[in-house]
C-alpha positions as CSV (number, residue, x, y, z in Angstrom):
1,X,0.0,0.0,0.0
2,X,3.0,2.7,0.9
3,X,4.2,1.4,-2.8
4,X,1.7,2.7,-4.4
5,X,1.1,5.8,-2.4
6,X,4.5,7.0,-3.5
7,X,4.7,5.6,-6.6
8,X,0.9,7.7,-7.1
9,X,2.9,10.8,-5.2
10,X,5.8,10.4,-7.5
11,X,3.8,11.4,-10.7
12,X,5.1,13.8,-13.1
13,X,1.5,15.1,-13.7
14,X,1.3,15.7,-9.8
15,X,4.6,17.7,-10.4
16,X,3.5,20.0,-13.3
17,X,0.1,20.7,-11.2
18,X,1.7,21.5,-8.1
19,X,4.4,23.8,-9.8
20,X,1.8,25.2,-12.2
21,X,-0.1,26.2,-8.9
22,X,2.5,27.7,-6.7
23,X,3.8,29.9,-10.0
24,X,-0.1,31.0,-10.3
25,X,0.0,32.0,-6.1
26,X,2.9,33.9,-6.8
27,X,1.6,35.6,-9.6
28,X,-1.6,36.4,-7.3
29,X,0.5,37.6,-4.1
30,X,2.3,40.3,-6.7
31,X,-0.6,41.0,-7.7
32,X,-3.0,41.4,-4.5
33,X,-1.5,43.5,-1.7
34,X,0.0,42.0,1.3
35,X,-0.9,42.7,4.7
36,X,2.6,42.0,6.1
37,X,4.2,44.1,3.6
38,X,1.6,47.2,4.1
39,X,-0.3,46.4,7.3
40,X,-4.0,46.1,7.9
41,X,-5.0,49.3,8.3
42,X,-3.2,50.4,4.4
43,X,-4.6,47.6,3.4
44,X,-8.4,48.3,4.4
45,X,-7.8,51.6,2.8
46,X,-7.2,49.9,-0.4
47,X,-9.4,47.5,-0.8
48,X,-12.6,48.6,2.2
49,X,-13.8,46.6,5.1
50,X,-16.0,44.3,3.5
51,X,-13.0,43.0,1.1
52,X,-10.5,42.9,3.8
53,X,-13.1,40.6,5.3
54,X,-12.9,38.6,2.4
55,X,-9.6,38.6,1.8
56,X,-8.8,37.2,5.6
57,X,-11.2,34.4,5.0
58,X,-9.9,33.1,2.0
59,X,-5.9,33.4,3.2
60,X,-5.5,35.9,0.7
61,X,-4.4,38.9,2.6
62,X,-1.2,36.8,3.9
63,X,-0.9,34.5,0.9
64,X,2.4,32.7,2.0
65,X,0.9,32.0,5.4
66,X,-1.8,30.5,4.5
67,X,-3.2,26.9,5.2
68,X,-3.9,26.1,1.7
69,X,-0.2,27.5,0.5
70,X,1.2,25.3,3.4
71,X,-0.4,22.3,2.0
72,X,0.6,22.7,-1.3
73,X,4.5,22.9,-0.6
74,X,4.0,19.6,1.5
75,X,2.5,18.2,-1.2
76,X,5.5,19.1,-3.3
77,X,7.7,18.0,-1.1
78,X,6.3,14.7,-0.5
79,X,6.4,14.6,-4.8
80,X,9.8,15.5,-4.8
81,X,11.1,12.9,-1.8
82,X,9.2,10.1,-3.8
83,X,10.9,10.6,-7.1
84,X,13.9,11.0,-5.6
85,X,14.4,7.9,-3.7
86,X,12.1,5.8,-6.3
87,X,13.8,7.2,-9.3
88,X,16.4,9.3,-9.5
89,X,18.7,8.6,-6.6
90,X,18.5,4.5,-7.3
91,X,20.0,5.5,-11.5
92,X,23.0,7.3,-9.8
93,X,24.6,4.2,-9.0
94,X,25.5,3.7,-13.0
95,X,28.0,6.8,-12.9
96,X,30.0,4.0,-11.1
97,X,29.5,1.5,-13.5
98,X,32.6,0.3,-15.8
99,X,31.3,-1.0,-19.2
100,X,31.9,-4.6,-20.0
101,X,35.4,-5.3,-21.5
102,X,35.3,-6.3,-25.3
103,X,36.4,-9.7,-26.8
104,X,36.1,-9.3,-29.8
105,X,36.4,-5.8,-31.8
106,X,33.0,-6.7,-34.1
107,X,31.0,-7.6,-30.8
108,X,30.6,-3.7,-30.0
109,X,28.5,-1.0,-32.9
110,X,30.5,2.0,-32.0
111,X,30.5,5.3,-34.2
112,X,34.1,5.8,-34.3
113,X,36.4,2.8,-34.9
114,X,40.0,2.6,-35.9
115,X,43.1,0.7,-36.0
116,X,46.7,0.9,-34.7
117,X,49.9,-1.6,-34.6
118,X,49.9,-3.4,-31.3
119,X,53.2,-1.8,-29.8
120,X,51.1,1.5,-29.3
121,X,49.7,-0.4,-26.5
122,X,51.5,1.0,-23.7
123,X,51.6,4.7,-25.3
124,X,47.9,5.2,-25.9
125,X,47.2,4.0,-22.4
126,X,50.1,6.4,-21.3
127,X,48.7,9.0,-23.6
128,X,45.1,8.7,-21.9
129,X,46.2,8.7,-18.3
130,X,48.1,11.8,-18.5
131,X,44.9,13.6,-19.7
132,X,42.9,12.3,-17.2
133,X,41.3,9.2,-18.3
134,X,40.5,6.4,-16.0
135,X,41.6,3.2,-17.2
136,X,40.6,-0.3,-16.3
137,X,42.7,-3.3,-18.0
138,X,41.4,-7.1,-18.1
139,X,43.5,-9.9,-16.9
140,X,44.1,-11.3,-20.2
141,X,45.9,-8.0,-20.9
142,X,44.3,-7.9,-24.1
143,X,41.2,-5.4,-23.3
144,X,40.9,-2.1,-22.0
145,X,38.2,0.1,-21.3
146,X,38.9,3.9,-20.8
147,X,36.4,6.0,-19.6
148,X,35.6,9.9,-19.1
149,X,33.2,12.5,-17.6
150,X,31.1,9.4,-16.0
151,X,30.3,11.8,-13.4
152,X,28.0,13.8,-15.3
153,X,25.4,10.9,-14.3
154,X,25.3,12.1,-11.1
155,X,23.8,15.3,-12.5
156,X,20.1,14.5,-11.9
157,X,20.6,13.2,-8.7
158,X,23.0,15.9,-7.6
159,X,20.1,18.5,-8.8
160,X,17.5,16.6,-6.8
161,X,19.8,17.2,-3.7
162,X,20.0,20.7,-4.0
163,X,16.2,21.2,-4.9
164,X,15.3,18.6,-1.8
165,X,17.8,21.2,0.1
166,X,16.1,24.3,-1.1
167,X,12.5,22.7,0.0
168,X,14.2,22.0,3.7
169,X,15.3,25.2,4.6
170,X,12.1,27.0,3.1
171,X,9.9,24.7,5.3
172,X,12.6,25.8,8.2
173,X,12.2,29.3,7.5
174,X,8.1,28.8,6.9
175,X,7.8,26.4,10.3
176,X,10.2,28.9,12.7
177,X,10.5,31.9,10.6
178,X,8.4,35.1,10.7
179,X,8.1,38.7,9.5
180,X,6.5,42.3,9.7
181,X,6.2,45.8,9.8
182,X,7.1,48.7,12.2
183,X,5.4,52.3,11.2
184,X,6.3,55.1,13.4
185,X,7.8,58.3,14.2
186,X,11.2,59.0,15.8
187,X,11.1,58.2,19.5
188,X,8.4,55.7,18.9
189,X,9.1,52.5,20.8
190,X,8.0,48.9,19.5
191,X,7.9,45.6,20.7
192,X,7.9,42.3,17.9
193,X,5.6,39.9,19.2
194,X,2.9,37.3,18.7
195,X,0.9,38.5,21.6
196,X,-0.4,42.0,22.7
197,X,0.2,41.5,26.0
198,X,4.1,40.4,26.0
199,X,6.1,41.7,28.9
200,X,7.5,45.1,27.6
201,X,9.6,48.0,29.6
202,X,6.6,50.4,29.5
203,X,2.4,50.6,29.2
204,X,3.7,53.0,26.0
205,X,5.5,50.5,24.4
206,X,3.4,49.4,20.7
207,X,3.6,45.8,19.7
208,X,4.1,44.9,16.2
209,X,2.3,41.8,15.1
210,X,4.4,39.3,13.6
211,X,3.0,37.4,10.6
212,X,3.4,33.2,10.9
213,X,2.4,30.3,8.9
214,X,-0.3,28.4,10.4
215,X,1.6,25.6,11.9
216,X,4.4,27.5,14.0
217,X,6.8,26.3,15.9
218,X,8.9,29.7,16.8
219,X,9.0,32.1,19.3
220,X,8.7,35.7,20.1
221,X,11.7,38.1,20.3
222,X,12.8,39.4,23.7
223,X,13.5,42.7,22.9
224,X,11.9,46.3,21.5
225,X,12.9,48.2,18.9
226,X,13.4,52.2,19.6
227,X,12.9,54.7,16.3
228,X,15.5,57.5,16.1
229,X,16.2,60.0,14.1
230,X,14.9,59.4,10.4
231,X,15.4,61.3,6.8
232,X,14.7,61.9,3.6
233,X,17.5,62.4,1.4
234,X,16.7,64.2,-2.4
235,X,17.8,64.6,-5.8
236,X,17.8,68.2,-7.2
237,X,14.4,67.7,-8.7
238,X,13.1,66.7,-5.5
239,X,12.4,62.6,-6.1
240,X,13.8,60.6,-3.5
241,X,17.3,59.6,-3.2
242,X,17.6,57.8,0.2
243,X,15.9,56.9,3.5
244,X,17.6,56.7,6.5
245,X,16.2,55.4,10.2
246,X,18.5,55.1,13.0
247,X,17.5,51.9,15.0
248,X,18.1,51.4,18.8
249,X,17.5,48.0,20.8
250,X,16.7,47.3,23.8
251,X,15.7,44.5,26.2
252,X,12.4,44.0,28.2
253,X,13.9,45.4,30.9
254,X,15.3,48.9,29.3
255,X,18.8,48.1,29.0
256,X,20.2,49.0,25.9
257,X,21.4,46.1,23.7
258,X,22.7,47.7,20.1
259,X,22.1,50.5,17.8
260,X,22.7,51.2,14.0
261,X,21.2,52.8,11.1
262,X,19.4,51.5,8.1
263,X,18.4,52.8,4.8
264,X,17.5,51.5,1.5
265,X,19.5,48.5,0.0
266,X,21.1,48.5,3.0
267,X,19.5,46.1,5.9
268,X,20.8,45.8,9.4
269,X,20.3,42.2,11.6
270,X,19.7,42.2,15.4
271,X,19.7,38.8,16.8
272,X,19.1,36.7,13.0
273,X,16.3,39.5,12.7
274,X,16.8,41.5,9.1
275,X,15.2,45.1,9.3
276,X,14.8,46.8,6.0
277,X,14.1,50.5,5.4
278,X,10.9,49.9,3.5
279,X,8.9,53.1,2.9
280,X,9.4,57.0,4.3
281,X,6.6,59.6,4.4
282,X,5.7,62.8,6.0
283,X,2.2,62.3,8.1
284,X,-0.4,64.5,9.9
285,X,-1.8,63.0,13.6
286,X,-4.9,64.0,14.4
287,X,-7.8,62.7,17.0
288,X,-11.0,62.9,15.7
289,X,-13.8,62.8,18.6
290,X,-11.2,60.6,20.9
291,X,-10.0,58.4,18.1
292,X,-6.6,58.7,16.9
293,X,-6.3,58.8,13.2
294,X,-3.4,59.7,10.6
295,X,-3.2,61.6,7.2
296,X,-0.3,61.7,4.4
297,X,1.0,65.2,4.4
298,X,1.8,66.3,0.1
299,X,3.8,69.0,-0.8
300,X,2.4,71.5,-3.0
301,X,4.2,72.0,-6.1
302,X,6.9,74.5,-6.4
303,X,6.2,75.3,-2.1
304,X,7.5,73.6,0.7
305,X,3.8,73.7,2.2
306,X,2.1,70.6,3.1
307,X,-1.5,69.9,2.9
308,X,-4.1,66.7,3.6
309,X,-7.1,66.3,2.1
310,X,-10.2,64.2,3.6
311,X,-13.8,64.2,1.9
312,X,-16.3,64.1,4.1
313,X,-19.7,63.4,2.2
314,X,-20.3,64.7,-1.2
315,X,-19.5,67.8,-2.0
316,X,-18.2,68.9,1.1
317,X,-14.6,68.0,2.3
318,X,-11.9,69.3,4.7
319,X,-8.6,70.2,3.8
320,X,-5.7,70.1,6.2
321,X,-2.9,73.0,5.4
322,X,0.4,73.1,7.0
323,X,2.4,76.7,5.6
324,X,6.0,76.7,5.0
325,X,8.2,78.0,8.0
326,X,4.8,77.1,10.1
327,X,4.1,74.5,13.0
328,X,0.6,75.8,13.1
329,X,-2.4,73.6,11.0
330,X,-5.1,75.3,8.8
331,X,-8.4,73.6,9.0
332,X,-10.2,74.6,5.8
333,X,-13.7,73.5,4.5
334,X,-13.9,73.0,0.5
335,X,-16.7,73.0,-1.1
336,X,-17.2,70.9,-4.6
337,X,-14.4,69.3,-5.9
338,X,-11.2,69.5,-4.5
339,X,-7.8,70.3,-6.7
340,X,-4.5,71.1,-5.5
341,X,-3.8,73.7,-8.3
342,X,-7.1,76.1,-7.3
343,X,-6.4,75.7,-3.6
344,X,-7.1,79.7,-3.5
345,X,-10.6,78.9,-4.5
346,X,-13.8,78.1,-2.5
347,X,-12.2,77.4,0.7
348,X,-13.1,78.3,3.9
349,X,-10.8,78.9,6.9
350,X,-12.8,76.8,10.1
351,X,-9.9,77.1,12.6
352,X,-5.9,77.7,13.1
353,X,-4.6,75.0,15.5
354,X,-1.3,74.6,17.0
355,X,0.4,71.3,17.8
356,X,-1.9,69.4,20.8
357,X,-4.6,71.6,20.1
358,X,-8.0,71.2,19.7
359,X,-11.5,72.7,17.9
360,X,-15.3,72.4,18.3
361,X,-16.6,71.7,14.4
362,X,-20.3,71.1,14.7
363,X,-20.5,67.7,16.5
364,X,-17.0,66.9,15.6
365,X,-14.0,67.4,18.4
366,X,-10.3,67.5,16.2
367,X,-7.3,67.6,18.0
368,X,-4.1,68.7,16.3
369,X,-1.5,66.2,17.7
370,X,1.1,67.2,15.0
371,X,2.8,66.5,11.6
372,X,5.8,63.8,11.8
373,X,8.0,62.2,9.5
374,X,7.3,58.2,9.8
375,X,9.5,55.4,8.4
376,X,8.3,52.0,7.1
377,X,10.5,49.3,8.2
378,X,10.2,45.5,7.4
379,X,11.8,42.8,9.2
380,X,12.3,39.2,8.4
381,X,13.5,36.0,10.2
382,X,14.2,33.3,7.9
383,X,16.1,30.6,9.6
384,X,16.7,28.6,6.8
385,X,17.8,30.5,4.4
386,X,21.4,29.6,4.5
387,X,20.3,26.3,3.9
388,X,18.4,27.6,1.0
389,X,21.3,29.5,-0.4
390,X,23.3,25.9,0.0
391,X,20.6,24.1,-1.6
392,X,20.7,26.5,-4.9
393,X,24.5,26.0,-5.3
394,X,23.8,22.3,-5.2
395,X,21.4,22.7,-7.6
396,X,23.3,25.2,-9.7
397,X,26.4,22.2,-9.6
398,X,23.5,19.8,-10.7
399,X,22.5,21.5,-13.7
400,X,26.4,22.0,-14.8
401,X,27.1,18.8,-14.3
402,X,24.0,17.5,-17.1
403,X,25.6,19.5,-20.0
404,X,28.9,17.3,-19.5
405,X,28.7,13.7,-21.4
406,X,29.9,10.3,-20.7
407,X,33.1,9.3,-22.8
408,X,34.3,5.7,-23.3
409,X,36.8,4.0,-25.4
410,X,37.8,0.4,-25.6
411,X,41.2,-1.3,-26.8
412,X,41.4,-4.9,-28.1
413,X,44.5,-6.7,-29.4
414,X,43.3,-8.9,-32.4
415,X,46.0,-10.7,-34.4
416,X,48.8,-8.2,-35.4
417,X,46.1,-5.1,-35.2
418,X,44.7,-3.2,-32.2
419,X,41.3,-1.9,-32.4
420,X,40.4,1.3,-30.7
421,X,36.5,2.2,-30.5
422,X,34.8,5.1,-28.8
423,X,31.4,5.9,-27.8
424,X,29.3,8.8,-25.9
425,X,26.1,9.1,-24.9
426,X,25.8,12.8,-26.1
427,X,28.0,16.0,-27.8
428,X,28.8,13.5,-31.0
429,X,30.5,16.3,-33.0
430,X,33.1,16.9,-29.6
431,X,33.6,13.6,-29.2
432,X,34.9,12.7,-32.5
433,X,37.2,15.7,-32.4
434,X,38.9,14.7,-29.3
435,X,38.8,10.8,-30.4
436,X,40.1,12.1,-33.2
437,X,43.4,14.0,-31.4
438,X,43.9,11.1,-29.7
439,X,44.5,9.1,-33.2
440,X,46.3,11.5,-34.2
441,X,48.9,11.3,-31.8
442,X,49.7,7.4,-33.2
């Protein structure tokens, strides 16, 4: 019964499916935005409640965590294990094998086939050896094989290794690994954690939820994460040339552990955790009838003013201006609809607010908390990718190894003549060049 479950697991059909499958959920993760890349609350702005909703149930919003993604890399594996141990590791013993010796020169149908005198015994053989031949000579001392590149047999098996490898440390990384986001403003203190209530240094620590695959056998970190000072560095037109964050750590207990700085392209790892500088942005805090809420500050073209724009019902919106040279916040009705070019027109001045605050708008309580730059940081712990990067060289070895061929030659003393013959199993046309050197030295 196991026979035939892994000789039904071992299918080349199941193969193509499950490849075909996981190269379609790729193509759909690029596709659909992640919430470990973006968090939930960027993500409900994207796609709204109801499709968040959605999204959740069906594993979508976290594609590469998700039960049905799980079961399909098992199932690969489990494909992958059963062809290799049914099929391709059991052919590798025949890089070993030496072909049979010849006893007569007729009893072989080689393509290339010539004759020498019998005293160029000895030189041929010594001719071979020296370029790395292996030779094997039958008692009689009549017969000889010679044989070359026999280890390019071990290619598939070899590849097999290195993809078997590969699958190992990404079910390491996917069983114990984990990763996240971290949004915040300089001073800004987080802790990475499964739970919300981990043991942390202060009530004003933030926890940022790590993202897991279903099955997890990991841990939580022990330490927080402090935000210094972070920047925006430009071109002359004004795009973006860098973003910088300077990271501290620190343990549950406030003692200060390490510090460094990371910007883009250039990651920094505390404790096998990678943090990347992932996004940078300037940001308006608000609290809008005792609920915090943030706002992306723009900068209007050819100012250095910022401004935020939120519509409130049709028609009718509320514009957020922050002047150059200017730590105090214009609130602004506008009326119709809104364009940054004709910000002159139809507006409405409702209040002037200072940082912390706060205004009376009909039923509607704002508090201007402040305007901040916040950095978007992604971190990642992927225990197994060393493994992984082991498994690709194996693999890479594999595949370089299958564009080598198996060479052989055979020697037979008949009567006064000695026949040499040559065979390969693939690159003909190379073959009978170097066959053809080798002649050519007798």
């Amino acid at each position: 019964m196991l026979n035939k479950i892994f000789k039904k697991l071992a299918s080349l059909k199941l193969a193509i499916g499950l490849f075909i499958s996981l190269a379609l959920i790729i193509v759909l993760a690029t596709c659909l935005p992640q919430e470990p890349l973006i968090g939930r609350t960027a993500l409900i702005e994207k796609v709204g409640q109801e499709n968040y909703e959605l999204l959740r149930f069906l594993g979508l919003n976290d594609v590469f965590h998700s039960y049905w993604y799980f079961a399909l890399l098992f199932l690969l594996g489990l494909n992958l294990c059963s062809v290799s141990f049914l099929r391709v590791f059991p052919r590798a013993r025949k890089a070993f094998y030496w072909p049979n010796f010849l006893k007569q020169s007729h009893s072989l149908n080689c393509e290339f086939c010539a004759f020498l005198q019998t005293n160029q015994w000895e030189p041929i053989l010594a001719f071979c050896k020296k370029n790395y031949w292996q030779i094997k000579i039958d008692n009689s001392g009549n017969s000889a094989v010679l044989r070359k590149g026999a280890f390019h047999r071990l290619a598939a098996s070899v590849t097999h290794i290195g993809i078997l490898t590969t699958m190992l440390g990404a079910l390491i990384s996917l069983l114990f690994g984990f990763n996240g986001i971290i949004q915040g403003i300089p001073n800004e203190r987080f802790i990475i954690s499964n739970q919300a209530n981990s043991a942390r240094s202060s009530a004003g620590v933030q926890t940022s939820k790590i993202f897991h695959a279903p099955f997890w056998l990991g841990f939580s970190p022990e330490f927080e994460v402090k935000l210094g000072k972070t920047e925006r560095l430009n071109y002359q037109d004004e795009s973006p040339k860098q973003w910088k964050t300077n990271l501290k750590f620190f343990s549950k207990h406030n003692k200060e552990l390490a510090f460094g700085e990371v910007s883009v392209n250039h990651p920094i790892s505390f404790k096998g955790i990678d943090f990347y500088q992932a996004d940078w942005k300037r940001i308006l805090r608000l609290k809008l009838n005792e609920q915090n809420f943030e706002l992306d500050l723009d900068k209007l073209k050819n100012t250095n003013s910022e401004i935020a724009f939120s519509p409130l019902q049709k028609g009718l919106g509320l514009l957020f201006l922050l002047p150059a040279n200017s730590s105090k916040l214009q609130l602004i009705a506008v009326k119709g609809q809104f364009e940054p070019q004709n910000i002159q027109k139809n507006l409405n001045l409702l209040a002037l607010l200072s940082p912390n605050q706060q205004a009376q708008i009909g039923q509607i309580k704002l508090k201007f908390i402040g305007a901040f730059a916040q950095t978007g940081l992604q971190y990642k712990y992927s225990p197994g990718d060393g493994l992984m990067i082991i498994g690709m060289s194996i693999l890479t070895c594999g595949v370089l190894m299958a564009f080598g061929s198996k060479r052989v030659i055979w020697l037979i003393k008949e009567k006064e003549k000695l026949f040499i013959l040559g065979n390969t199993d693939r690159s003909k046309e190379l073959f009978k060049e170097e066959f053809a050197q080798i002649l050519k030295q007798f």
